[in-house]
LOMAR-517425 format. One record per residue: residue in one letter; x, y, z of N, C-alpha, C in turn. Coordinates in Angstrom, 1 decimal. Example, Ala and Ser with C-alpha at 12.3 -4.5 7.8 and 13.67 -1.06 7.14 Angstrom:
% residues 2
+---------+--------+--------+--------+--------+--------+--------+--------+--------+--------+
! residuo !    n_X !    n_Y !    n_Z !   ca_X !   ca_Y !   ca_Z !    c_X !    c_Y !    c_Z !
+---------+--------+--------+--------+--------+--------+--------+--------+--------+--------+
!       A !   13.2 !   -5.7 !    7.8 !   12.3 !   -4.5 !    7.8 !   13.2 !   -3.3 !    7.8 !
!       S !   12.8 !   -2.2 !    7.1 !   13.7 !   -1.1 !    7.1 !   12.9 !    0.0 !    7.9 !
+---------+--------+--------+--------+--------+--------+--------+--------+--------+--------+
END
This chain:
% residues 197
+---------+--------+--------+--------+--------+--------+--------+--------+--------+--------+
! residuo !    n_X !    n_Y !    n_Z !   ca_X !   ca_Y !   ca_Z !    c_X !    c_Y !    c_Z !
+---------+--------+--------+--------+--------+--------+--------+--------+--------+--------+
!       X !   -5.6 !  -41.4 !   -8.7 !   -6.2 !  -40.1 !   -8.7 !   -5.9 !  -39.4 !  -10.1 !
!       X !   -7.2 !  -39.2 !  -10.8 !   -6.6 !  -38.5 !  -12.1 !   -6.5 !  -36.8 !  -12.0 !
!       X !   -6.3 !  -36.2 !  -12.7 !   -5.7 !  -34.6 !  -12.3 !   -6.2 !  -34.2 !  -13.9 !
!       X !   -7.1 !  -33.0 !  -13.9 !   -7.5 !  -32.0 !  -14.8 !   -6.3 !  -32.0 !  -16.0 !
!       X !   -6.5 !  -31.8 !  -17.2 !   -5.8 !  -31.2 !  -18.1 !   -5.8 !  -29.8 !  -18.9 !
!       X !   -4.9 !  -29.2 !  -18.6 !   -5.2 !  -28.0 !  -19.1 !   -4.5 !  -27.6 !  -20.3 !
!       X !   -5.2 !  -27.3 !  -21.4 !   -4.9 !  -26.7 !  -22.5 !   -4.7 !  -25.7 !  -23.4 !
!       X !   -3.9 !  -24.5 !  -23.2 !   -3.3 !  -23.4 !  -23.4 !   -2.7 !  -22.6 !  -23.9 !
!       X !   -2.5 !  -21.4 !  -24.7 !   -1.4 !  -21.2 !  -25.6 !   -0.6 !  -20.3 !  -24.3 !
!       X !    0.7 !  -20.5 !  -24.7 !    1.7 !  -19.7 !  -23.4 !    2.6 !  -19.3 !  -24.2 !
!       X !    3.1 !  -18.1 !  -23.7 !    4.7 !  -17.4 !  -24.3 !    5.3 !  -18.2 !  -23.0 !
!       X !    6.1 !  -18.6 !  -23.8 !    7.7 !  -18.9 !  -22.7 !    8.4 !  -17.8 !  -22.1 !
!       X !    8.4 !  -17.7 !  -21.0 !    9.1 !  -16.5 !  -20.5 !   11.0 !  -16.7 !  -19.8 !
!       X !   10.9 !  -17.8 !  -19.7 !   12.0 !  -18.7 !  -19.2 !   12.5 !  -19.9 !  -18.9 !
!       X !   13.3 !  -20.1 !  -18.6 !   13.6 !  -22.1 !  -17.9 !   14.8 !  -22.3 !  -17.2 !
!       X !   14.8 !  -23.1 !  -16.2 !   16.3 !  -23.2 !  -15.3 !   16.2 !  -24.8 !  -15.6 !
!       X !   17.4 !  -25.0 !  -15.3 !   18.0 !  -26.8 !  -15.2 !   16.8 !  -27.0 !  -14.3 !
!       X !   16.7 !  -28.2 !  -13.7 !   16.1 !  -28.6 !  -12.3 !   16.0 !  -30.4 !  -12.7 !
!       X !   16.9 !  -31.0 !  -11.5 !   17.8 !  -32.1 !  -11.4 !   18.2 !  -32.6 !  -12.7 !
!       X !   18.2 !  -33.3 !  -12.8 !   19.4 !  -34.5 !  -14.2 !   19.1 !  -33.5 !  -15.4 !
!       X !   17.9 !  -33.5 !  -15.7 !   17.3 !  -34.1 !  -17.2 !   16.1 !  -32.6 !  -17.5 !
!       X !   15.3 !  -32.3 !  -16.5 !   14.3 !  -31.9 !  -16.3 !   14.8 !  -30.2 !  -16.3 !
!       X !   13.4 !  -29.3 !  -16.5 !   13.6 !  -28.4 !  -16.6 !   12.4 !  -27.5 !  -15.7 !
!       X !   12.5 !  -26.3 !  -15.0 !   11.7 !  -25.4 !  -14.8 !   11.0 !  -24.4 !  -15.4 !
!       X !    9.8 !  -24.4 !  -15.8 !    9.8 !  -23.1 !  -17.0 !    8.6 !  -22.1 !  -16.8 !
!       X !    8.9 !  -21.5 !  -17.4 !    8.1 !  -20.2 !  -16.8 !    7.2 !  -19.6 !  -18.2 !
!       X !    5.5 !  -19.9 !  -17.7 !    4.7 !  -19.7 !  -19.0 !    3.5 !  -18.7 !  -18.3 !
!       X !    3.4 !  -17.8 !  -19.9 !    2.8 !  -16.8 !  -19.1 !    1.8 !  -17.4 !  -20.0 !
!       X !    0.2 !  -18.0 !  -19.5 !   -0.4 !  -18.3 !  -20.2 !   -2.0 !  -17.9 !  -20.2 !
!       X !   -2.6 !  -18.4 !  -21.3 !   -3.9 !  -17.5 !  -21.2 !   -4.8 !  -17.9 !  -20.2 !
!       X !   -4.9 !  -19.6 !  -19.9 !   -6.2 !  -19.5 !  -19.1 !   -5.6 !  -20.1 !  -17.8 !
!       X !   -4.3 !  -20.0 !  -17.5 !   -4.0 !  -20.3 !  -16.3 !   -3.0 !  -19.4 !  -15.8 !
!       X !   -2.8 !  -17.9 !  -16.3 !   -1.7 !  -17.0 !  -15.7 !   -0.5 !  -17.3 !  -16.5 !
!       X !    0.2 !  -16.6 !  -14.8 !    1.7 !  -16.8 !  -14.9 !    2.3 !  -18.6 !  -14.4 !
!       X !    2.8 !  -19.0 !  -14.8 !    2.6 !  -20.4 !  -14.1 !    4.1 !  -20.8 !  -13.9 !
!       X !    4.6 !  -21.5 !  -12.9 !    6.1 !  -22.2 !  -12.9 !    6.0 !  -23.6 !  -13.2 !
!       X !    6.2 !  -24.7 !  -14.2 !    6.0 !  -25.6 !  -14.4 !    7.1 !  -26.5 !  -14.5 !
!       X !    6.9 !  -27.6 !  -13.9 !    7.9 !  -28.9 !  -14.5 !    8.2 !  -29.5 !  -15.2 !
!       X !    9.5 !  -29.6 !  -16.0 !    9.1 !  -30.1 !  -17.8 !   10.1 !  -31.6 !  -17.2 !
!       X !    9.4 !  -32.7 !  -17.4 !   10.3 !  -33.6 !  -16.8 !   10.9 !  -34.3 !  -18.8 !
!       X !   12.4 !  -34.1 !  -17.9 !   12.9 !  -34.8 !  -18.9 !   13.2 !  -33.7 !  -20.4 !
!       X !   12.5 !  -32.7 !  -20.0 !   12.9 !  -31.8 !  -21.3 !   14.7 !  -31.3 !  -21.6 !
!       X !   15.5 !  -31.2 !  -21.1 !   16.8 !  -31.4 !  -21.1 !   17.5 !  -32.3 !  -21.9 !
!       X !   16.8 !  -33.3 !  -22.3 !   17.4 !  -34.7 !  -23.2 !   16.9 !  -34.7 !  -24.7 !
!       X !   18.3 !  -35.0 !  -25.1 !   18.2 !  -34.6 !  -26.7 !   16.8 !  -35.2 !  -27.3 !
!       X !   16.1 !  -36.3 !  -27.3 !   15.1 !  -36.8 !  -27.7 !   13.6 !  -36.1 !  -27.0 !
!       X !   14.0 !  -35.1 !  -26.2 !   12.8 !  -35.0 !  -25.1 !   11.9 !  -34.3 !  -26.8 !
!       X !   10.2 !  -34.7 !  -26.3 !    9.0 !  -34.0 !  -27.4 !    9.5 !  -32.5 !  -26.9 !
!       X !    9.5 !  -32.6 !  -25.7 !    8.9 !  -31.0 !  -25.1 !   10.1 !  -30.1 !  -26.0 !
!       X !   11.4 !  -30.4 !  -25.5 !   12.6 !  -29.6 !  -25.8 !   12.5 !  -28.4 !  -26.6 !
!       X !   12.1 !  -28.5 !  -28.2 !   12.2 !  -27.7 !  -29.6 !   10.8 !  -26.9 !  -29.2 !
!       X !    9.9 !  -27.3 !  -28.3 !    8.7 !  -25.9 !  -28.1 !    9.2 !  -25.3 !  -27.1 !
!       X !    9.9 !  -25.1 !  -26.4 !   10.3 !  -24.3 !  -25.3 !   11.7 !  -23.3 !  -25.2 !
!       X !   11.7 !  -22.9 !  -26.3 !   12.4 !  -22.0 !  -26.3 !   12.3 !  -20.6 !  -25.5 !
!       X !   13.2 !  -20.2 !  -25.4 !   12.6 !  -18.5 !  -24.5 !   12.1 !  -17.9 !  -25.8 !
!       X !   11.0 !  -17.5 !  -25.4 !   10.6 !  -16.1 !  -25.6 !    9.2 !  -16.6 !  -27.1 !
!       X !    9.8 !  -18.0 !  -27.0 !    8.7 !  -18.8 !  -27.8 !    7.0 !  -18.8 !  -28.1 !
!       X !    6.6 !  -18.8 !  -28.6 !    4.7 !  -19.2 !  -28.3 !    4.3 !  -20.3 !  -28.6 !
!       X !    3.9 !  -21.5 !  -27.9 !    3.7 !  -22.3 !  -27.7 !    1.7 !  -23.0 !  -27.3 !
!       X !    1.2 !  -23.9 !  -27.7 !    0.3 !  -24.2 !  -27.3 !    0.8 !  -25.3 !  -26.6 !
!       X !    0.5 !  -25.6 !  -25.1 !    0.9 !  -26.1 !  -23.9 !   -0.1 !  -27.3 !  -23.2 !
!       X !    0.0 !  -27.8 !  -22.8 !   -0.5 !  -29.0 !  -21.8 !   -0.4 !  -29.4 !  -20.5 !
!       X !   -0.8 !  -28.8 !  -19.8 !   -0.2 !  -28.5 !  -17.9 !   -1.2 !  -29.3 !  -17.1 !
!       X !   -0.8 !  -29.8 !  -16.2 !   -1.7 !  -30.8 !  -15.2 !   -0.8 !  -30.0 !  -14.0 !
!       X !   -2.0 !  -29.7 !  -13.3 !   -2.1 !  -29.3 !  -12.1 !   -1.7 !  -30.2 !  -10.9 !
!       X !   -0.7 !  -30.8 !  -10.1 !   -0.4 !  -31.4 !   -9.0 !   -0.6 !  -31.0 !   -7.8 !
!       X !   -0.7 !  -31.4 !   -6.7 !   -0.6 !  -30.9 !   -5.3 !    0.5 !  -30.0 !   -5.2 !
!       X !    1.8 !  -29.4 !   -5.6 !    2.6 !  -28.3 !   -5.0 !    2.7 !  -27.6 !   -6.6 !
!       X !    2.8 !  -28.3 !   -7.5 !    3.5 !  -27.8 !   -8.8 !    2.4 !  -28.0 !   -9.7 !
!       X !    2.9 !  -27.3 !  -10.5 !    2.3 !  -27.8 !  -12.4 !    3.3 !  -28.5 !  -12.8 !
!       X !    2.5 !  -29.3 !  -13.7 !    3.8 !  -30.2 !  -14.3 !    3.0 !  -29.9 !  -15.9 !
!       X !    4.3 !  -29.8 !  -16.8 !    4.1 !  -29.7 !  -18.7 !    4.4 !  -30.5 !  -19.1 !
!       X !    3.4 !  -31.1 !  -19.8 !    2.9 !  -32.8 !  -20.2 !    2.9 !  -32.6 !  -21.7 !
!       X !    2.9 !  -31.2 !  -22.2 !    2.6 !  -31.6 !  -23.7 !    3.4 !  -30.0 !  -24.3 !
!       X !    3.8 !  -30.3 !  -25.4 !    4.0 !  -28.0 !  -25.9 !    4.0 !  -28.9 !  -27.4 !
!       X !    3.7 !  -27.5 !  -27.9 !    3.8 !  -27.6 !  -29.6 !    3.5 !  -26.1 !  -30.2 !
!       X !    5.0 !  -26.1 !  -30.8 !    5.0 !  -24.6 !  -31.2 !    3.7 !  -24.1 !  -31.7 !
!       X !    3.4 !  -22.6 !  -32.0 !    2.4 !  -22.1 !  -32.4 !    2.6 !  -21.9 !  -33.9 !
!       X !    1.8 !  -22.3 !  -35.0 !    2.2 !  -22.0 !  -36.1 !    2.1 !  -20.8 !  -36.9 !
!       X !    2.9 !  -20.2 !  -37.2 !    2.5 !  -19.2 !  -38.8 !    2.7 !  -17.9 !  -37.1 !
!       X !    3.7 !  -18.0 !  -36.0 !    3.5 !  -17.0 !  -35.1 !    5.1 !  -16.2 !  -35.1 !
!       X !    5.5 !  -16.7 !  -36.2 !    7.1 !  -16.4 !  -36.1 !    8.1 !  -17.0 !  -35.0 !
!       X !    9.4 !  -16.5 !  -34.7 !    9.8 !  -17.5 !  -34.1 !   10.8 !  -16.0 !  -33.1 !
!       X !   10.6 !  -15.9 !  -31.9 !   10.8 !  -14.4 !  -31.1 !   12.4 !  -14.7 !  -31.1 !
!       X !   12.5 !  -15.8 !  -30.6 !   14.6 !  -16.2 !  -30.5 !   15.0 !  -15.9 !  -31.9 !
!       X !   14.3 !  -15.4 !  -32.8 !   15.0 !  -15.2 !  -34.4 !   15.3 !  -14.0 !  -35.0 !
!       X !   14.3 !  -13.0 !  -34.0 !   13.6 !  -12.1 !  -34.4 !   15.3 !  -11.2 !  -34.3 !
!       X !   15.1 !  -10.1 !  -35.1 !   16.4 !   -9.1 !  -35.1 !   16.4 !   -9.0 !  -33.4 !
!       X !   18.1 !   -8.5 !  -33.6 !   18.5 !   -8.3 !  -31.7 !   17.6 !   -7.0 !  -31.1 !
!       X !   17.5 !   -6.1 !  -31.7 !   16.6 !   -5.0 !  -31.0 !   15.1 !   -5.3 !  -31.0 !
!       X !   14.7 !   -6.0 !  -32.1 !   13.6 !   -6.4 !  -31.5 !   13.1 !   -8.0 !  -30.5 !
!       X !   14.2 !   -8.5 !  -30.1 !   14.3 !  -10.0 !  -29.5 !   14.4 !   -9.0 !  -28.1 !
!       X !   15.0 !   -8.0 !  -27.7 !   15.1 !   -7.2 !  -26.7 !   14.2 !   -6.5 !  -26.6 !
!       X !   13.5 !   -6.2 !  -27.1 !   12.2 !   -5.0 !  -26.4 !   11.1 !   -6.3 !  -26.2 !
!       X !   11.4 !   -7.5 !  -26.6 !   10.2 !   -8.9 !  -26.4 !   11.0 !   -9.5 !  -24.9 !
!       X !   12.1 !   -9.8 !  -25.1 !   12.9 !  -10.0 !  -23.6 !   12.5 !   -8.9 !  -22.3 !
!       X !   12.1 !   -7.5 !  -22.3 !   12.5 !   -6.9 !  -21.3 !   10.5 !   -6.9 !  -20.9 !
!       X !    9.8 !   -7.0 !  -22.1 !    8.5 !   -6.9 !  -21.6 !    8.3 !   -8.5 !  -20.3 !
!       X !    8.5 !   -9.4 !  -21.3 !    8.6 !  -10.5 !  -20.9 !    8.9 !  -10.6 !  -19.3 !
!       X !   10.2 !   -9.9 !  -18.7 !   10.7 !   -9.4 !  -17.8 !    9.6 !   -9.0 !  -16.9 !
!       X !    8.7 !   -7.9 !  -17.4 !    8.2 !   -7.3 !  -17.1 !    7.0 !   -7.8 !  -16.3 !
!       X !    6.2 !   -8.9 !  -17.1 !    5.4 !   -9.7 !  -16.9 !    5.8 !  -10.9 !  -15.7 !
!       X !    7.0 !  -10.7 !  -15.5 !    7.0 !  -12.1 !  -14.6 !    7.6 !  -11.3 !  -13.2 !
!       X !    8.1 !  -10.2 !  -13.2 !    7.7 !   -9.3 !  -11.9 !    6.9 !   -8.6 !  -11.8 !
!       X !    5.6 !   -8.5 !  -12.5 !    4.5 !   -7.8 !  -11.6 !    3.1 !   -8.7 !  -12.0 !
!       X !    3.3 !   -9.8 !  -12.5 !    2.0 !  -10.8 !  -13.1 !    2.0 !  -11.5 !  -11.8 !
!       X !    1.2 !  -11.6 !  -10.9 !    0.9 !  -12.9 !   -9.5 !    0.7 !  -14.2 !  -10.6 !
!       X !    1.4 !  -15.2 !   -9.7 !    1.3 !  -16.5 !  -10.4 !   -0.3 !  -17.1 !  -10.3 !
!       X !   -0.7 !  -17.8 !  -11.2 !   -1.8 !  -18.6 !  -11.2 !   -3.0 !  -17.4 !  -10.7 !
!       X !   -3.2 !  -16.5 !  -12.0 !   -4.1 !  -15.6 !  -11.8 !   -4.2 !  -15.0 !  -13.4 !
!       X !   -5.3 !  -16.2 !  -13.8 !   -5.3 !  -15.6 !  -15.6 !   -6.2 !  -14.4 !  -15.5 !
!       X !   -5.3 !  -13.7 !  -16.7 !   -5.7 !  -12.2 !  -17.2 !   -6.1 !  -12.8 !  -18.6 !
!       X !   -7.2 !  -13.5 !  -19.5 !   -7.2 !  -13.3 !  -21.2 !   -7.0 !  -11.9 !  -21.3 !
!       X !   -7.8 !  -10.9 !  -21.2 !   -7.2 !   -9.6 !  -21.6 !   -5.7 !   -9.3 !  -21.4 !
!       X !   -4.7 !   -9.3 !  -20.2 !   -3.6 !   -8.8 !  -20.1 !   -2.3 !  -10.2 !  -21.3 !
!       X !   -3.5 !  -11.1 !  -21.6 !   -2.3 !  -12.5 !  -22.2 !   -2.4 !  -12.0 !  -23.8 !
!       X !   -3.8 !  -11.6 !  -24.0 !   -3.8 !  -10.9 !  -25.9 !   -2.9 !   -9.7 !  -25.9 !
!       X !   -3.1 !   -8.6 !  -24.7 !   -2.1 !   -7.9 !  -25.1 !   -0.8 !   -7.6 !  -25.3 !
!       X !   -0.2 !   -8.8 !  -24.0 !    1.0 !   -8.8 !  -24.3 !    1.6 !  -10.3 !  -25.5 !
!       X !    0.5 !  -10.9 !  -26.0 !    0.9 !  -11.5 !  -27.3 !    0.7 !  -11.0 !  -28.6 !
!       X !   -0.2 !  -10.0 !  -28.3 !   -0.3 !   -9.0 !  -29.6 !    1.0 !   -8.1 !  -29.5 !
!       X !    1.3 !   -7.4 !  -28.7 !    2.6 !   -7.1 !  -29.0 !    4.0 !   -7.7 !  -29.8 !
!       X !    3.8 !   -9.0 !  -29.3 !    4.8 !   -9.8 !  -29.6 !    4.6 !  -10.6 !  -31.3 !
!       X !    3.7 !  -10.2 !  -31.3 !    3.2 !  -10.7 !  -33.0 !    3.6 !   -9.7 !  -33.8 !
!       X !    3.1 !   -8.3 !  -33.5 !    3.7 !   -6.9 !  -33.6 !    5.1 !   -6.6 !  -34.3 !
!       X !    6.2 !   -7.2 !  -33.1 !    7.8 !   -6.8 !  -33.4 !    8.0 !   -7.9 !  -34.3 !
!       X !    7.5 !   -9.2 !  -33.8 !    8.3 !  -10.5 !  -34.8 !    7.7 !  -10.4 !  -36.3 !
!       X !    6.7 !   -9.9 !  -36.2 !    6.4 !   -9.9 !  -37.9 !    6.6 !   -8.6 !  -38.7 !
!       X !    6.8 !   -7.3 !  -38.2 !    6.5 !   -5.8 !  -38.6 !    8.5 !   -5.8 !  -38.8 !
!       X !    8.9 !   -5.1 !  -39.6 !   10.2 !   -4.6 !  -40.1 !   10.1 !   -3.4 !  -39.2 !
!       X !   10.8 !   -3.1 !  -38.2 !   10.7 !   -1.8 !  -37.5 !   12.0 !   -1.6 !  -37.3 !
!       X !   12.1 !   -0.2 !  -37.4 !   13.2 !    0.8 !  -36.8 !   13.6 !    1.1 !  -35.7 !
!       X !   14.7 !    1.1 !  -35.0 !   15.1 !    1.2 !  -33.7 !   14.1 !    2.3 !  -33.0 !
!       X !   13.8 !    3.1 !  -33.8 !   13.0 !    4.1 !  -33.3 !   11.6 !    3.8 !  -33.2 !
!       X !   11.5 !    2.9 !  -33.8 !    9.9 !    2.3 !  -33.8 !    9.9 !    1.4 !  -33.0 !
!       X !   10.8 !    0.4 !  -32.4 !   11.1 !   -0.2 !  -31.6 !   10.6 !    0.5 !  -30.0 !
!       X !   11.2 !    1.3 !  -30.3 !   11.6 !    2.3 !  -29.1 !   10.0 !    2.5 !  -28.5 !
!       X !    9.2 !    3.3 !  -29.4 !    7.8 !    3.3 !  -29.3 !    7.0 !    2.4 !  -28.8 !
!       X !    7.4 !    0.9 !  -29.5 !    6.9 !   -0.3 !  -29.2 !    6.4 !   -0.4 !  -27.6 !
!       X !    7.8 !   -0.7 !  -27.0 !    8.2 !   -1.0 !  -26.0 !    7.3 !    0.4 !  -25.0 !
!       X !    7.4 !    1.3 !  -25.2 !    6.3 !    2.2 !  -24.1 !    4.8 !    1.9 !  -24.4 !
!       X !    4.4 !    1.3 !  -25.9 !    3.0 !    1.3 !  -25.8 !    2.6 !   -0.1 !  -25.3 !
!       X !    3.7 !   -1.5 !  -25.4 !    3.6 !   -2.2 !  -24.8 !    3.8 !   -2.4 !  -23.4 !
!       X !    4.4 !   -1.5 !  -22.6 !    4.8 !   -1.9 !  -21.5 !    3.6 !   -0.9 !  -20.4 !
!       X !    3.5 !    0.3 !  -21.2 !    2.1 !    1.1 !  -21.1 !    0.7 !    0.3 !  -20.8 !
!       X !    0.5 !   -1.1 !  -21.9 !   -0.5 !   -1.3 !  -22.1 !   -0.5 !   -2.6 !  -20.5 !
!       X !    0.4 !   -3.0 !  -20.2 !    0.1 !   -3.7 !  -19.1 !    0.4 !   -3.4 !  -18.1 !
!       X !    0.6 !   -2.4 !  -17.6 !    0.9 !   -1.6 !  -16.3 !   -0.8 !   -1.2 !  -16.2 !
!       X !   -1.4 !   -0.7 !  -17.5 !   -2.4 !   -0.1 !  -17.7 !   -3.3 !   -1.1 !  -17.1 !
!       X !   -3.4 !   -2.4 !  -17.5 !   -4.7 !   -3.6 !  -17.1 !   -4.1 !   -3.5 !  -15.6 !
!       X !   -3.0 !   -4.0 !  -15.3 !   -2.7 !   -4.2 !  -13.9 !   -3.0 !   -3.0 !  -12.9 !
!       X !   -3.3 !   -2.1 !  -13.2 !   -3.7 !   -0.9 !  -12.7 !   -2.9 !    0.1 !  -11.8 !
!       X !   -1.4 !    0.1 !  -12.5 !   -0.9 !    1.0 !  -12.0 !   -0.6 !    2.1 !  -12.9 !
!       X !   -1.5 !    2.2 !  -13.6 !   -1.4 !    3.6 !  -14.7 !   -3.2 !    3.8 !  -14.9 !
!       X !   -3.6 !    5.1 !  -15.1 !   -5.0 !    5.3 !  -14.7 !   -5.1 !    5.7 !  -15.9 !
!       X !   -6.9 !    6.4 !  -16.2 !   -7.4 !    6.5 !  -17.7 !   -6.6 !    7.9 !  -17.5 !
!       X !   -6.4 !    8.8 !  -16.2 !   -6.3 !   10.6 !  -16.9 !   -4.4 !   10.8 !  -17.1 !
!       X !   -4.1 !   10.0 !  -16.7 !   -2.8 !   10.1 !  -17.5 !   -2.3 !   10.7 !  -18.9 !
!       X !   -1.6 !   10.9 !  -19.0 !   -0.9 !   11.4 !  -20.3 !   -0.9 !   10.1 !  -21.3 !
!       X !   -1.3 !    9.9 !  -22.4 !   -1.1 !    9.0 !  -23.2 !   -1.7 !    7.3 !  -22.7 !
!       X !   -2.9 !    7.7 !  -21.5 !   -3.7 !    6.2 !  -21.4 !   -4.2 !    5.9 !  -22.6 !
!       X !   -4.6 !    6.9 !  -23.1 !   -6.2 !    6.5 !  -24.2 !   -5.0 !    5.4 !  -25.1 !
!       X !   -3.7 !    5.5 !  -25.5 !   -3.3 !    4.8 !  -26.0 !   -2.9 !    3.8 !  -25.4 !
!       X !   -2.5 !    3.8 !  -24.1 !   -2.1 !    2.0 !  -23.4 !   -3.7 !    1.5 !  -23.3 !
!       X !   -4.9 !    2.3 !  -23.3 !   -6.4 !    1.7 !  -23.2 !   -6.6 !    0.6 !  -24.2 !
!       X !   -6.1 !    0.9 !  -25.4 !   -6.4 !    0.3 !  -26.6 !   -5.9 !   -0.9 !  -27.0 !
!       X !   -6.3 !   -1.8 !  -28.1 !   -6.2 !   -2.7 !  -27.9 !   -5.8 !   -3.1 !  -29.6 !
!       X !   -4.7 !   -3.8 !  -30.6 !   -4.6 !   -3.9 !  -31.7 !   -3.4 !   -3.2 !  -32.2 !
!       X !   -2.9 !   -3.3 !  -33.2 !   -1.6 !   -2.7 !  -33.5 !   -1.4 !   -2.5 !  -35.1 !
!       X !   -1.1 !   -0.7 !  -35.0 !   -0.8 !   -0.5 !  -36.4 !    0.9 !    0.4 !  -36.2 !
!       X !    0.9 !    0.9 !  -37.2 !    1.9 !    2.1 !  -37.3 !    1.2 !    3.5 !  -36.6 !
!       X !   -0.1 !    3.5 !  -37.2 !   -0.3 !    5.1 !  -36.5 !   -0.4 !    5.0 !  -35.3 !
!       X !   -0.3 !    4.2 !  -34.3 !    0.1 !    4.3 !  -33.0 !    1.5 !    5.1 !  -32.3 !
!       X !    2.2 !    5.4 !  -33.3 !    3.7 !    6.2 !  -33.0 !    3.2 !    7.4 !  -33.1 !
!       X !    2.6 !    8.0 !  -34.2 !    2.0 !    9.4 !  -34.4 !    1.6 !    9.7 !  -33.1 !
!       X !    0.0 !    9.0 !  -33.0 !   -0.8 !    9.0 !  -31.6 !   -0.2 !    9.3 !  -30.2 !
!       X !    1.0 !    8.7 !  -30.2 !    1.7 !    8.7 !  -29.1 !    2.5 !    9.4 !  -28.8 !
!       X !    3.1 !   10.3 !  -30.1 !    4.1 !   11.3 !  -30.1 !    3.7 !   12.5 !  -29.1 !
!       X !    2.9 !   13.3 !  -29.1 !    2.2 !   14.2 !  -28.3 !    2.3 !   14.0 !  -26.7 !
!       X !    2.3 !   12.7 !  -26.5 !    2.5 !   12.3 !  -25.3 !    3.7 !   11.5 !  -24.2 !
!       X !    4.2 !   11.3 !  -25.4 !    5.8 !   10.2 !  -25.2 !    6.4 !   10.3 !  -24.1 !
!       X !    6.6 !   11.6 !  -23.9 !    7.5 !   11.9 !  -22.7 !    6.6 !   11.7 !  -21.1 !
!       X !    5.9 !   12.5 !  -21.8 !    5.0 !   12.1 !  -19.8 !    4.5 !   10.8 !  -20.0 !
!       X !    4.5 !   10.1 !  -21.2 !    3.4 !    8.5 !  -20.8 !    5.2 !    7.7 !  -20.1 !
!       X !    6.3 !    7.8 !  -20.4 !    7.1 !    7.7 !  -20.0 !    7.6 !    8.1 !  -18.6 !
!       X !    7.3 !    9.2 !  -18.5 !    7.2 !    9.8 !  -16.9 !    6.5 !    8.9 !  -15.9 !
!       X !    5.4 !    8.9 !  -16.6 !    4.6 !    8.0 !  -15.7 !    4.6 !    6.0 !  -15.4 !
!       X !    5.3 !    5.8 !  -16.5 !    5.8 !    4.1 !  -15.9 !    6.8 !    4.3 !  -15.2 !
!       X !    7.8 !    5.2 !  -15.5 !    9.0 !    5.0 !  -14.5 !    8.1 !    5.3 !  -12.9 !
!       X !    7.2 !    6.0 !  -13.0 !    6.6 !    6.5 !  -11.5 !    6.0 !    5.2 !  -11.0 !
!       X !    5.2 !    4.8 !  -12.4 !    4.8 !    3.2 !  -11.6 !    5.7 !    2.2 !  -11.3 !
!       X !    6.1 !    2.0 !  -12.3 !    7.7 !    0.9 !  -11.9 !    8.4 !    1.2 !  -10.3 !
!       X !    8.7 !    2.3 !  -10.0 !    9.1 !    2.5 !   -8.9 !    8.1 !    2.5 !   -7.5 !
!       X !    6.8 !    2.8 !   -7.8 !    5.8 !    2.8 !   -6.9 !    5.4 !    1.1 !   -7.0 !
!       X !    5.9 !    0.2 !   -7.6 !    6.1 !   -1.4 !   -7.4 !    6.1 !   -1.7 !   -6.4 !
!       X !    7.5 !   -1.5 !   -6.0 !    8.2 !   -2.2 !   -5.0 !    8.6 !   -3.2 !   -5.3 !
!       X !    8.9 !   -3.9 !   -6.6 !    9.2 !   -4.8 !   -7.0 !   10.1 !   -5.4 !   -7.7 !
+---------+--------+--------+--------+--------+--------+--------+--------+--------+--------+
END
């Protein structure tokens, strides 16, 4: 029986042991979701897979679909995309907690391309831009804004939608959002908690 191949770029969002050698890993990817996959054998110093699967990585991926699982048959870093495990500690943290973010309220095996550009555009954003703790700071509401936003727990008449609406990333996005900061803030903690998750 042969089995589909699927071809994909994914952020790594995490990985556990799982038996000897092998690993579990967790890719948030463009044309196949959130996905839990089997990296057989990636644990061993020679494994291909190993050196693309970093947390918090971007990877172009190779997943075959099985009867219970996915299993990851191929990864190869993304080039010229920076490298997020390198990135300064405040900004390796505001890419960790979105990340977070995405794998408690993303349903598995349910691709978003729109919600996968935005939360890779962000992450292109911190790893390449020299930013300030305080720009950081920003970051992190207009990214975490912007995917609450597709998922639809944040509406257009909100305080500061028109900015989680949007799509691309400069600096004048801090200005834009100044006006609004505090209630666009108001309002994810309202969603976050109206989760349940």
């Amino acid at each position: 029986m042969s089995y589909h191949r699927y071809m994909t770029e994914a952020l790594v969002l995490g990985s556990e042991p799982s038996g000897e050698a092998s690993r579990r890993v967790v890719l948030f990817t463009r044309s196949c979701g959130l996905v839990y996959a089997h990296a057989q054998g990636a644990r061993l110093c020679r494994s291909r897979l190993r050196p693309h699967l970093a947390t918090l990585s971007r990877s172009r991926v190779s997943l075959v679909r099985g009867r219970e699982t996915w299993r990851l048959v191929g990864a190869l870093t993304e080039p010229d995309e920076g490298a997020c495990e390198s990135a300064r500690p405040g900004a390796a943290a505001v890419i960790a907690r979105l990340a977070a973010l995405v794998r408690r309220l993303v349903p598995q095996d349910a691709p978003d391309e729109k919600l996968f550009e935005r939360v890779a555009e962000t992450v292109r954003f911190v790893v390449r831009e020299d930013l300030r703790e305080d720009e950081l700071a920003l970051v992190e509401v207009i990214g975490v804004s912007r995917v609450l936003f597709l998922l639809g727990y944040l509406d257009a008449g909100q305080p500061g939608a028109a900015v989680a609406a949007q799509s691309g990333w400069d600096r004048s996005l801090f200005s834009a959002l100044a006006p609004a900061r505090a209630a666009l803030v108001g309002a994810i903690n309202e969603a976050l908690a109206a989760s349940h998750l």
